[in-house]
VOTIDO-371993 format. One record per residue (C-alpha): residue number from 1; chain; x, z, y. Coordinates in nm, 3 decimals, decimal comma. Layout:
residues N
NUM|A|X|Z|Y
...
This chain:
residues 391
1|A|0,398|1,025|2,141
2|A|0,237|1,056|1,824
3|A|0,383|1,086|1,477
4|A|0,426|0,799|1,309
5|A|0,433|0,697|0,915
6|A|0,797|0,520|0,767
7|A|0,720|0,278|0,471
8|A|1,063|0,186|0,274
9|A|1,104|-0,143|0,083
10|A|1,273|-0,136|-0,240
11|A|1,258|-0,493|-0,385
12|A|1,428|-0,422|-0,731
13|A|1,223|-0,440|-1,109
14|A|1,321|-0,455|-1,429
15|A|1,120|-0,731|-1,479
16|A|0,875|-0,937|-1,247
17|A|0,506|-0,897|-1,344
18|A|0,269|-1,172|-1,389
19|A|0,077|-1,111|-1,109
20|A|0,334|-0,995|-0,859
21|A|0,304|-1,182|-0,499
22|A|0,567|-0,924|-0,356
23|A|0,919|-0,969|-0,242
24|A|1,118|-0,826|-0,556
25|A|1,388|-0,900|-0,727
26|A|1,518|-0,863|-1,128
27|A|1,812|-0,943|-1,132
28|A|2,002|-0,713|-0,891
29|A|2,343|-0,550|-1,045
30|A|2,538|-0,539|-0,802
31|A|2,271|-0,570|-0,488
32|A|2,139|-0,287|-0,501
33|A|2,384|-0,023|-0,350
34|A|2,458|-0,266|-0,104
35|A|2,093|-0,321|-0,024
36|A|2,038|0,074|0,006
37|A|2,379|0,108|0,218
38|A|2,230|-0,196|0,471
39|A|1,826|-0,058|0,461
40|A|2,016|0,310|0,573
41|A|2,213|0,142|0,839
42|A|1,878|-0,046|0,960
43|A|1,720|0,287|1,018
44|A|1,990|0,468|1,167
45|A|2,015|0,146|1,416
46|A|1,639|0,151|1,503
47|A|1,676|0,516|1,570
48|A|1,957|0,462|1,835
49|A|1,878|0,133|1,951
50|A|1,491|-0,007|1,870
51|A|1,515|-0,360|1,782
52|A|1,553|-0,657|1,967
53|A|1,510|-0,980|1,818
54|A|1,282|-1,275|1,671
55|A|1,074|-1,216|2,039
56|A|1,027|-0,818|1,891
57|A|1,125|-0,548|2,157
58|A|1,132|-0,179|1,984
59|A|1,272|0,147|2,206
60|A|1,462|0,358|2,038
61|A|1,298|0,549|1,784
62|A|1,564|0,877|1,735
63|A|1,376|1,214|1,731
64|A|1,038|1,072|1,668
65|A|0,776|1,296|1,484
66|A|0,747|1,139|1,104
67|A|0,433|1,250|0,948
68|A|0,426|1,000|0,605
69|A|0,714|0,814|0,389
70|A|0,619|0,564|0,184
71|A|0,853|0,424|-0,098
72|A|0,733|0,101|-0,240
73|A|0,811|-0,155|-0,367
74|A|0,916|-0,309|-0,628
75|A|0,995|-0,055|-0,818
76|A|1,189|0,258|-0,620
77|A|1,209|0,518|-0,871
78|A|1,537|0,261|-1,015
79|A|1,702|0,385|-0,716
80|A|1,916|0,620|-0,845
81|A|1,947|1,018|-0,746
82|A|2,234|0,947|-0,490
83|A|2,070|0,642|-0,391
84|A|1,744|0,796|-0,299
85|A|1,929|1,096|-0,130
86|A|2,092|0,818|0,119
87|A|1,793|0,688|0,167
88|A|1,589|0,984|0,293
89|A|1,921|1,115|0,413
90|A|1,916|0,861|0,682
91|A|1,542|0,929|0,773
92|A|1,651|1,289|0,820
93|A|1,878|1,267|1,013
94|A|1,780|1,080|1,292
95|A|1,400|1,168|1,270
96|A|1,171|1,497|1,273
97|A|0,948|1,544|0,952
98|A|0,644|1,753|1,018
99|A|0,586|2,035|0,810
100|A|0,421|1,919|0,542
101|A|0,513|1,587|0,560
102|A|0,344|1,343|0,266
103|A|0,616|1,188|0,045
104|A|0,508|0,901|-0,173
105|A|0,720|0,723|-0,445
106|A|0,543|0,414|-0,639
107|A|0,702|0,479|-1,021
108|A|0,622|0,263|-1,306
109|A|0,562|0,499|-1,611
110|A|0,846|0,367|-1,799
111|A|1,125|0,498|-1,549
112|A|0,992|0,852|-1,543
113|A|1,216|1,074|-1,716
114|A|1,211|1,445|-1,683
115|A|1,578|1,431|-1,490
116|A|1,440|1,147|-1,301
117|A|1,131|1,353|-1,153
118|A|1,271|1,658|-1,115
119|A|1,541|1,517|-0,866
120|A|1,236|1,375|-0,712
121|A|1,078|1,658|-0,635
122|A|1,489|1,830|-0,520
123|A|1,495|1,542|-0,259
124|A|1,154|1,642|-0,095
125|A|0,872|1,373|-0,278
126|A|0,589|1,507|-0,266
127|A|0,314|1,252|-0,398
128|A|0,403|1,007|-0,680
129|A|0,159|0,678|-0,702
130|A|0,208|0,569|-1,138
131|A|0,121|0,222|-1,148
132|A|-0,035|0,258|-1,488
133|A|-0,265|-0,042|-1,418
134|A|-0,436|-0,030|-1,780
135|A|-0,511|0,169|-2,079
136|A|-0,473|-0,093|-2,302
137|A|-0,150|-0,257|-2,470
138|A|-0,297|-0,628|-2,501
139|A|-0,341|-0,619|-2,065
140|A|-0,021|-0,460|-2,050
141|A|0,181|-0,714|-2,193
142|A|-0,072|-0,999|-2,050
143|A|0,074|-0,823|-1,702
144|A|0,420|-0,828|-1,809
145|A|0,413|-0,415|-1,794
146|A|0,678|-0,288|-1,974
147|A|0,500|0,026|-2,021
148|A|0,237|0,086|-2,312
149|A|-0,124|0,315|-2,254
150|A|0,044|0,619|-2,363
151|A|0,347|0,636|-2,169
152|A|0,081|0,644|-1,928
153|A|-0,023|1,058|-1,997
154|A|0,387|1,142|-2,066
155|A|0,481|0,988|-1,747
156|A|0,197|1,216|-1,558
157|A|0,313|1,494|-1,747
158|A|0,614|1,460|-1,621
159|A|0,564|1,417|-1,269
160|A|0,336|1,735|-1,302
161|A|0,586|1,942|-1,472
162|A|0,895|1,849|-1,213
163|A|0,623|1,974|-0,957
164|A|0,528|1,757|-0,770
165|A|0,199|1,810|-0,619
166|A|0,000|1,495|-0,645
167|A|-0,026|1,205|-0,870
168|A|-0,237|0,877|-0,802
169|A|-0,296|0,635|-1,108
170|A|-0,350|0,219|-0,981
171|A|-0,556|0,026|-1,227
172|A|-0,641|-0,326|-1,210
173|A|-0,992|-0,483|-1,317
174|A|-1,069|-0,816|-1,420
175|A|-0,797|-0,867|-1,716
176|A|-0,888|-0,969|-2,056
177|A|-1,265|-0,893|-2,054
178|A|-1,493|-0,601|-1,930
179|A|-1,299|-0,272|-2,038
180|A|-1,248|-0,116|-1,647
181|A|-1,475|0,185|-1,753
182|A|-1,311|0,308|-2,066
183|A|-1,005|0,259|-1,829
184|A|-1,125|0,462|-1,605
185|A|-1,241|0,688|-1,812
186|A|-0,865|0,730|-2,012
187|A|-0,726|0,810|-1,649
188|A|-0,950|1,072|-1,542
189|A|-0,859|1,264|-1,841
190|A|-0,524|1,294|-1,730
191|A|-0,701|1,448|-1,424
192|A|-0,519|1,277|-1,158
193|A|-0,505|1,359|-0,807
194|A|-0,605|1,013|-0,644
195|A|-0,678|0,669|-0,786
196|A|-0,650|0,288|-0,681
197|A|-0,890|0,090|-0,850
198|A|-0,879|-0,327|-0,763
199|A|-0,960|-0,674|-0,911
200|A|-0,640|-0,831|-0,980
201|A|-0,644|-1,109|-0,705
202|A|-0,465|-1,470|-0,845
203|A|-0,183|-1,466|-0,503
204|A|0,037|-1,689|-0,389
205|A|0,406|-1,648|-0,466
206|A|0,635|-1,545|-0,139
207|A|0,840|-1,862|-0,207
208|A|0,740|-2,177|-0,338
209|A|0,458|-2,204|-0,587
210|A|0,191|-1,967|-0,709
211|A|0,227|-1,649|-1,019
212|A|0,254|-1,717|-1,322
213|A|-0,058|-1,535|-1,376
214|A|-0,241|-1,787|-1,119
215|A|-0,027|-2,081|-1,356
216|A|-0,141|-1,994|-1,679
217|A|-0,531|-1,968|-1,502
218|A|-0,486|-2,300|-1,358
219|A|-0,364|-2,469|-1,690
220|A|-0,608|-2,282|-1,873
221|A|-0,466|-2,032|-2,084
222|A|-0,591|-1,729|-1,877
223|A|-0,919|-1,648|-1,752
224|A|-0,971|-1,607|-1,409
225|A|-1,090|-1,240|-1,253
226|A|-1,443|-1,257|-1,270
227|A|-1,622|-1,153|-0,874
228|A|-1,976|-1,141|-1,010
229|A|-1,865|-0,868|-1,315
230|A|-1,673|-0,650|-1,065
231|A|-2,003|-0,640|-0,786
232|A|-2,211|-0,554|-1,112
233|A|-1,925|-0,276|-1,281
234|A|-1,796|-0,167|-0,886
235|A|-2,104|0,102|-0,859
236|A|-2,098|0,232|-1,201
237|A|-1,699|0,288|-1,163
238|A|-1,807|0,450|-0,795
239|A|-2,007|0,713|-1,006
240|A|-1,826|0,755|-1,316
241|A|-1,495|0,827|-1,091
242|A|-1,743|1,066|-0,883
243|A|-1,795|1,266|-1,204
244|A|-1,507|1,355|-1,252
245|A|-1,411|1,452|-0,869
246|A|-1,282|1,185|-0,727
247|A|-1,468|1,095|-0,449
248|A|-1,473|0,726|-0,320
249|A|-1,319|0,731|0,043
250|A|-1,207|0,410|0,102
251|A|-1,338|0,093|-0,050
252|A|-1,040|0,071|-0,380
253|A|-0,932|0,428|-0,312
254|A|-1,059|0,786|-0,465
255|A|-0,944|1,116|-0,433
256|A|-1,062|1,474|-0,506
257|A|-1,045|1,706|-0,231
258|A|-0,802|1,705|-0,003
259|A|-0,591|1,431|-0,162
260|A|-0,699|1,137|0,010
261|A|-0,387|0,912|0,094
262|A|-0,250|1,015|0,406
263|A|0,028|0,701|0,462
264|A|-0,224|0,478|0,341
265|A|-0,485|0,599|0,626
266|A|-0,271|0,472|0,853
267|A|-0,258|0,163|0,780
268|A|-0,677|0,168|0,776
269|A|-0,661|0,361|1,090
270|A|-0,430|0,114|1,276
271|A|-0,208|0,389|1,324
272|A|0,166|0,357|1,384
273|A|0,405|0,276|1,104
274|A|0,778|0,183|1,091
275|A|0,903|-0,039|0,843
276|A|1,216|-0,089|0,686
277|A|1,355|-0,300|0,434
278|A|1,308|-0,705|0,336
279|A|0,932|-0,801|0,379
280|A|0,866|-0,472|0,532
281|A|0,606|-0,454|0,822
282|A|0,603|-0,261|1,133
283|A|0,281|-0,149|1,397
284|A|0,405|0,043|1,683
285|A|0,204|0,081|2,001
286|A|-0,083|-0,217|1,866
287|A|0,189|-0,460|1,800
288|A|0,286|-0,604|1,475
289|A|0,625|-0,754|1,380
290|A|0,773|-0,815|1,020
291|A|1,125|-0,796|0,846
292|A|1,232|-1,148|0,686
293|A|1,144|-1,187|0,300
294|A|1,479|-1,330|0,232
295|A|1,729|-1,083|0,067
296|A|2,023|-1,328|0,116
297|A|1,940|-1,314|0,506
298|A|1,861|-0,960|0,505
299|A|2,179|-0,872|0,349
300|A|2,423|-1,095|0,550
301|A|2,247|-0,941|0,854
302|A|2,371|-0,601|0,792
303|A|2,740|-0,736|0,693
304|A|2,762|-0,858|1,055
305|A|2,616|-0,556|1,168
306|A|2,304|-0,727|1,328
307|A|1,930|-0,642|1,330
308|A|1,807|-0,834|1,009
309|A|1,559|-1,157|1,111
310|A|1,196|-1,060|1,240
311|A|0,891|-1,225|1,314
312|A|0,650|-1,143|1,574
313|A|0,278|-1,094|1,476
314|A|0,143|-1,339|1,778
315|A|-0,228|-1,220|1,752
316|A|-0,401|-1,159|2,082
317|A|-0,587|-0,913|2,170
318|A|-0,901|-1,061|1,996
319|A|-0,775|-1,058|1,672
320|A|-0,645|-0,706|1,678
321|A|-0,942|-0,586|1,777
322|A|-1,153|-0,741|1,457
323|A|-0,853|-0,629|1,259
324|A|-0,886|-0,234|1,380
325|A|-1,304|-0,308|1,269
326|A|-1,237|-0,470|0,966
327|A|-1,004|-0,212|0,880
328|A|-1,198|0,093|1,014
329|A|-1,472|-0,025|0,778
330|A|-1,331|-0,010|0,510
331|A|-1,307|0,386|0,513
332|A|-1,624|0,530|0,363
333|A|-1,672|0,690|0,698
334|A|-1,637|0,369|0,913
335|A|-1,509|0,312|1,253
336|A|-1,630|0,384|1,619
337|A|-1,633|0,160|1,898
338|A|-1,419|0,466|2,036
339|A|-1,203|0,431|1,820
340|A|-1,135|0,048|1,840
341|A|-1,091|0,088|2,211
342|A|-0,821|0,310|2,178
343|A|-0,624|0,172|1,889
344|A|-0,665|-0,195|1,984
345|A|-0,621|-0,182|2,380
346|A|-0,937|-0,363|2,419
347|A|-1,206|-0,204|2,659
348|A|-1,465|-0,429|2,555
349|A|-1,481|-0,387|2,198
350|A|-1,829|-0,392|2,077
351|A|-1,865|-0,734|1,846
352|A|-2,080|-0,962|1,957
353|A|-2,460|-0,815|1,931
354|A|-2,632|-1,117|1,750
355|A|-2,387|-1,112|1,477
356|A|-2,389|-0,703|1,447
357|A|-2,794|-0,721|1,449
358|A|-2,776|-0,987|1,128
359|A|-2,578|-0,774|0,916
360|A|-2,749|-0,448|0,985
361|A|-3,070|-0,611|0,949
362|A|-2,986|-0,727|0,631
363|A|-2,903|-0,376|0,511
364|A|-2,491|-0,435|0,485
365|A|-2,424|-0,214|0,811
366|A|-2,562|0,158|0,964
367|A|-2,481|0,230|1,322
368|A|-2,495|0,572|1,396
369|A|-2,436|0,643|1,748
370|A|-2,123|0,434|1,884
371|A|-2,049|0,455|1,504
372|A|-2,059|0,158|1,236
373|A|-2,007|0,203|0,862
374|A|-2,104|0,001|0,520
375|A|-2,390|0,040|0,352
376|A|-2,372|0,073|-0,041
377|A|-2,436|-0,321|-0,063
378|A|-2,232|-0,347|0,232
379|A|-1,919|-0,237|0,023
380|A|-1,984|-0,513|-0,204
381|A|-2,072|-0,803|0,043
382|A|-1,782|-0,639|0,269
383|A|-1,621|-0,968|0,349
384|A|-1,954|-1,147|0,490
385|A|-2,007|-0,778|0,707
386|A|-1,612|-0,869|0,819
387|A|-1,737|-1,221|0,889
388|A|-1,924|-1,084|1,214
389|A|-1,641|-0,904|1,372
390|A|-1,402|-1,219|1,369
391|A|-1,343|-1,378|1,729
């Protein structure tokens, strides 16, 4: 069997930002030890016994080969030391870490502390993602950060000094006006290992209603991310970021050598990943099934000692197959029909030739061999090139 990749969700923030469309929670004194006691027990329990419930059937998963951890969130590094160490105790324990095994912990610059990071890097992290998301204090506080642009370099500091070998910086375009590149250019001064780079996207809320971001657009008082500025700014911020050795290798993602994002090339891979935790997501052997967004269910779940509530992913084969293309593509080096085939089950793969012709002809897609990637104005029409994989 191969290895797989763990993501862990930890719901709790200090505050909920403006544009958050993720399962979190602020106000959790109190929940919190009892949420890391229950997400332990939930992957001690799929170790022993898989999971069987919602229409989901999992075998056990005890022993398995564990080749990424993800901690996200939320915001995980709240968790305290002890906290963490039950955490990744529990994934020890009943799971095999390969040597050199990628260890990623999302951090918001505020909570990094030099005691904080250097327990970190005790308990095995190896990789910590800074959402810095801007440079600037006026975005900042339009996002609800509670961080300012120079906590930014101390936090990174930090992290480096605790060593830890990688750092990745996530910044967010399309706030207050056209500043991405100065952005851009403030983070690669810090020299960071990797970087996430996307247009903050208006979502809807995971219960009832829409962000207040998305509110305060709708009644005017906020301007709406701008499509047309990003397609115009997306290739200079492509070659500024190249500059300074961070090579584009995924359509938002950027790393210098050898630090692409292992965990997350999974996901664009379609390679197997356990999740764990409220409004976590699992793909094992092509399937899909998710972990309920509710805390209250979640939690009362584990008191009864009980698999917490899932949902099946019921997508045929069809769709999973356009999802492994539309995923593959979005890696700089694209996808293969090979590939596909073997990650979605499906033998007979190839999209539908028409369609495929259209969007090479129009210069959006290169096949080379059984191979297909993006073009250059392929990246930035990538959702019509997705278009022509759907079913």
């Amino acid at each position: 069997m191969e290895p797989a990749g763990i993501y862990l969700h930890l719901p709790f923030c200090a505050a909920r930002c403006s544009y958050c469309a993720f399962t979190t929670v602020t106000d959790h004194q109190g929940t919190r030890e009892e949420y890391v006691q229950s997400l332990a027990e939930e992957i001690r329990s799929v170790a022993r016994h898989g999971r069987s419930r919602g229409g989901v059937t999992l075998p056990p998963q005890h022993g398995r080969r564990i080749s990424t951890v993800f901690l996200g969130g939320g915001t995980p590094s709240l968790l305290t030391h002890a906290q963490m160490e039950h955490v990744l105790g529990a994934i020890h324990d009943h799971f095999v870490l390969q040597e050199g095994a990628e260890v990623t912990l999302e951090a918001n610059p505020e909570t990094v502390t030099r005691e904080a990071a250097g327990g970190w890097q005790a308990l095995g992290v190896t990789r910590v993602s800074l959402g810095a998301q801007s440079f600037r204090d006026s975005v900042l506080r339009a996002l609800g950060r509670r961080h300012d642009g120079k906590r930014i370099g101390v936090a990174l500091k930090r992290v480096r000094e605790a060593g830890i070998g990688q750092v990745s910086l996530d910044i967010i375009a399309g706030v207050q006006g056209d500043h991405l590149l100065d952005d851009l250019r403030r983070a690669t001064e810090l020299e960071p290992d990797h970087l996430s780079m996307y247009l903050l996207e208006l979502d809807e809320e995971e219960v009832g209603g829409v962000t207040s971001l998305a509110r305060q657009v709708q009644a005017g008082r906020a301007h709406a991310p701008d499509e047309d500025w990003f397609a115009d700014v997306y290739p200079r911020a492509v070659e500024q970021l190249a500059r300074a050795g961070l090579a584009r290798y995924e359509i938002s993602n950027f790393a210098g050598p050898g630090c692409q994002s292992q965990h997350n090339l999974r996901y664009w891979r379609c390679q197997d990943v356990l999740g764990f935790g409220v409004s976590s997501h699992s793909l094992v052997a092509g399937k899909r099934h998710g972990v309920t967004r509710d805390l209250a269910a979640y939690l009362a779940a584990a008191r009864r000692r009980e698999d917490p509530p899932l949902e099946r992913d019921p997508s045929g084969l069809e769709e999973r197959t356009a999802e492994v293309w539309i995923l593959g593509l979005r890696l700089d080096a694209g996808v293969s029909v090979a590939e596909v085939v073997r990650r979605s089950g499906n033998r007979h793969a190839s999209p539908p030739m028409k369609r495929l012709a259209r969007v090479i002809s129009a210069g959006l897609l290169v096949r080379q061999g059984d191979r297909l990637r993006l073009t250059p104005r392929g990246v930035l029409l990538s959702n019509e090139v997705f278009q022509a994989f759907l079913p």
